[in-house]
Residue, then its C-alpha position, 0 to 999 in steps of 0.5 A: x609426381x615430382x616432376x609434374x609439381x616441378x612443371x607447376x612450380x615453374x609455370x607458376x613463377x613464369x606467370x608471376x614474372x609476366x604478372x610483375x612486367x605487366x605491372x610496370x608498365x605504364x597503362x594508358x587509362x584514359x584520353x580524349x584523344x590517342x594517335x600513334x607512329x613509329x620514330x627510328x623503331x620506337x613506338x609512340x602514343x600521343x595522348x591529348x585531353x583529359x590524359x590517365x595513365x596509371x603505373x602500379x599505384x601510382x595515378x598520373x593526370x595532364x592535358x597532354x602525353x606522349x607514351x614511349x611504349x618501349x622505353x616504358x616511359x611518359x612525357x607529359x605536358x600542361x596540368x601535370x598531377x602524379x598521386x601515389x597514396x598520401x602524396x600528390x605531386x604538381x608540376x606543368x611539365x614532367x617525364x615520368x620512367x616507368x622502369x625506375x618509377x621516378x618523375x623529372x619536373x621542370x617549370x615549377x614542381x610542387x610535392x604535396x604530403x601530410x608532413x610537408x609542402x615542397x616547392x622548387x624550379x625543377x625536381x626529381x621524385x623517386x617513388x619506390x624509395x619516396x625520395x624527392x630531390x629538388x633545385x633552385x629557389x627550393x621551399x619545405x614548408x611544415x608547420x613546425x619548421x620552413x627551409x629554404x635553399x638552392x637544392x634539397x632532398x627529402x625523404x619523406x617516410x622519416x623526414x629528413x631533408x638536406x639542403x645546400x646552397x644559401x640554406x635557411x632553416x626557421x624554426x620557432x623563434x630559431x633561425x640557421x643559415x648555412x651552405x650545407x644543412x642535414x635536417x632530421x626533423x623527428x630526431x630534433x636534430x640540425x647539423x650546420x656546415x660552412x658560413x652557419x650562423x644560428x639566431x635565437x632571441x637577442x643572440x647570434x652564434x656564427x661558426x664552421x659547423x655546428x649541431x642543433x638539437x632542438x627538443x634540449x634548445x642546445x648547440x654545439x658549434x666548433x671553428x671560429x666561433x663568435x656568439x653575438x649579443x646583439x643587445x649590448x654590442x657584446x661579441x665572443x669569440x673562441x674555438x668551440x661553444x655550447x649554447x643552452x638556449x632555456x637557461x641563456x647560458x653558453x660556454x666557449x672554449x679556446x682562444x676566448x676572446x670577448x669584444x664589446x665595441x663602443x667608441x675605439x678607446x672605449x672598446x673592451x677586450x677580454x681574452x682568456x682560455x673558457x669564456x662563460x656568458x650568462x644571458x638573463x638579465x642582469x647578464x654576465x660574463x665569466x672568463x677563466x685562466x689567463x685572463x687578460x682585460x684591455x680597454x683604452x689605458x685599462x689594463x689587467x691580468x688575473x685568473x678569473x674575471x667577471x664582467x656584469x651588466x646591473x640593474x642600474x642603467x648605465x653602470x657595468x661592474x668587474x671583478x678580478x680573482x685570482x693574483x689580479x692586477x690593474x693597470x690604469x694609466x700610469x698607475x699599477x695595483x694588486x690585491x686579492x681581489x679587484x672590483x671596478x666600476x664603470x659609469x657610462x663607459x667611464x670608470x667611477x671606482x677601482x677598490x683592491x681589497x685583502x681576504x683575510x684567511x686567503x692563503x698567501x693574502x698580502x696588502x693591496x698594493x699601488x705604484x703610482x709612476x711618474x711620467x716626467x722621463x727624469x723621475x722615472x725611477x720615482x714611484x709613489x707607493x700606497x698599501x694597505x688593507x683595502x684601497x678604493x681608487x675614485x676616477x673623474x672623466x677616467x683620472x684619479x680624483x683621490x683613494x681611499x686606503x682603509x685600515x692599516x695605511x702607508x705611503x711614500x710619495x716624492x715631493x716636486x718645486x717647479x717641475x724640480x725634485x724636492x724630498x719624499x713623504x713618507x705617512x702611515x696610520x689608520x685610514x688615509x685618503x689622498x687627493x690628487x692635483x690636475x696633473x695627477x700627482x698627489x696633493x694631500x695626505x690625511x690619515x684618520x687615526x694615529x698619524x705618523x709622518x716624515x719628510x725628508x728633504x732632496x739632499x737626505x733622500x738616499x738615507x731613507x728605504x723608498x719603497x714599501x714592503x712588497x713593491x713589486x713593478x710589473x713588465x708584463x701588461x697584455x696586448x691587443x691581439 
């Protein structure tokens, strides 16, 4: 008994294998006409008109074949068609193999399914694993995304796609280009490698890779980052980003450094070690820890800095936190928090003002050097609770000193030194001539002023309380 279902089992299994082999090989179903011969020992059919073969369930149709009965393998000619299911596969000229189920296709191939259409030059489709890899000017078109490149493979049971070569991916209001894209369509995820650049409304962020995922509108880029605003000319630089597309919002970290190009001596640079940008309008921009500004003789160093647009036009505004100081021209001022105003590019107010209650809080300060070399060690002094610098054409045209005030200023007579100034009092305003040197003192409220003549001048302290003149003004790099 056991050994007769032994012969049954083995009969059994002998004719399953047989029944597989028969199943992959290529059928010839149909053709107007059919001849055969023999070339070095192979069998060859040649199959003209109206051509049908059938390989499993695949269907595959052209006006022309030859059948390499051996090698179980078909080339076919003119009016190519390949169907398996949902798919349908459009090409003039292909060889399909029978044993490993896949079809070459040159001059033009086009891969039809209910996901996507897939267009190149030349293309290989894999059957058994649905896998389609194609060259030269590839296209993917889907309706919720188009991706262009040199070559690509796709998958069509999870659709994926990777794309190398000037690879383009548009998607919404989204563009990415790159040399190597991996594009997992239902994950919602994009990964970027080598020259990536990713558009989204007004912005461009360029990088060394980058990860998109599409259904948070976040990504991720690292290695020589910049993200570029292209409405205001505004670039920021740095060594790693995060850019959340619905709320306009990025960060970038490492090296920041933010441009905004203008005429060369107008053109801003912001460095600092995380730069936020915050695109809604009014857009801004927030640099933290060792933030230094340049732009022309505008020079500063502080802890934070906000740089923001307003909704009057023209007029841009910063902010300095955090121990800040400013340089303008020859003019140096410190306080606990500096505000500045630019109007058409051209600075309209520096204000210097002191927080009371802030720990360690001391007078807004301003040293004013002269820039005749034979006065170097002569500094003109104004401190007081706030100070408000007012510019004209970018040199100052008076300061406003608001509540407890005192200044020094040194008096000349024909380019000749001739004594010292020195006025406290509540709320001083000072004017300034077309050299730039201090013209009028006016104090508001209970003046007191004394001058002392060039002979006496080493009797007198000529500097105030808390005069301190930096060396450490940052550099363009």
């Amino acid at each position: 008994m056991k050994k007769n279902t032994y012969i049954l089992f083995l009969v059994f299994f002998i004719l399953s294998i047989g029944c597989i082999f028969a199943q992959d090989k290529i059928e010839l179903k149909y053709s107007d006409k059919l001849t055969g011969r023999t070339e070095n020992g192979q069998t060859i059919r040649e199959a003209i008109g109206n051509v049908h073969f059938v390989h499993g369930n695949i269907k595959v149709y052209c006006n022309k074949a030859y059948q390499y009965i051996d090698a179980n393998r078909v080339e076919l000619i003119g009016d190519v068609k390949i169907f398996q299911d949902t798919l349908a596969l459009f090409t003039p000229k292909a060889t399909y193999y029978g044993n490993d189920s896949k079809a070459i296709c040159e001059g033009g191939v086009t891969l039809k399914d209910p996901n996507a259409t897939l267009r190149a030059n030349h293309g290989i489709y894999f059957f058994n694993e649905s896998k389609a890899v194609f060259d030269k000017d590839v296209i993917i078109i889907n309706p919720a995304y188009r991706i262009t490149s040199d070559h690509l493979t796709y998958m069509r049971n999870s659709e994926d796609s990777y794309a190398k070569g000037n690879v383009v991916v548009i998607r919404d209001s989204t563009v990415i280009k790159a040399e190597n894209i991996d594009f997992y369509k239902r994950q919602g995820k994009t990964y970027a490698l080598k020259d990536v650049s990713i558009e989204q409304d007004s912005s461009v962020i360029f990088s060394d890779t980058l990860t998109d995922y599409s259904n948070e509108k976040k990504s991720i880029a690292s290695g020589n980052v910049r993200l570029n605003n292209m409405r205001n000319n505004v670039n920021v630089y740095g060594d790693y980003l995060e850019n959340y597309e619905n709320t306009k919002y990025t960060f970038i970290r490492g090296n920041a450094k933010l441009v905004q190009v203008e005429k060369e001596k107008d053109t801003m640079f912001i460095y600092c070690r995380i730069m936020e940008s915050y695109r809604n309008a009014p857009e801004y921009y927030v640099a933290k820890d060792s933030v230094d500004v340049i732009r022309d003789k505008f020079y500063s160093k502080s802890g934070l800095a906000v740089y923001s647009k307003t909704a009057e036009k023209g007029l841009d505004k910063m902010s300095f936190y955090i121990e800040p100081i400013i340089w303008q021209d020859n003019i140096q001022l410190t306080g606990d928090t500096i505000y500045a105003d630019l109007k058409d590019k051209k600075l309209r107010t520096i204000y210097a003002k002191k927080i009371d209650g802030l720990a360690n809080s001391d007078f807004s300060f301003m040293i004013i050097q002269n820039k005749d070399s034979v006065f170097a060690d002569r500094f003109d002094q104004v401190t007081g609770k706030d100070i408000n610098i007012h510019f004209l054409d970018d040199k100052v045209n008076y300061i406003e000193v608001n509540k407890n005030s005192n200044s020094i200023y040194f008096m000349y007579e024909d380019r000749k030194a001739n004594g010292v100034n020195i006025s406290e009092g509540m709320n001083m305003i000072i004017t300034f001539d077309s050299a730039q040197k201090v013209d009028k003192v006016r104090i508001d409220k209970k003046p007191k002023g004394q001058y002392v003549p060039e002979p006496k001048i080493s009797t007198v302290t000529l500097t105030l309380p808390g005069f301190y003149l930096r060396k450490d003004k940052p550099f363009r790099r």
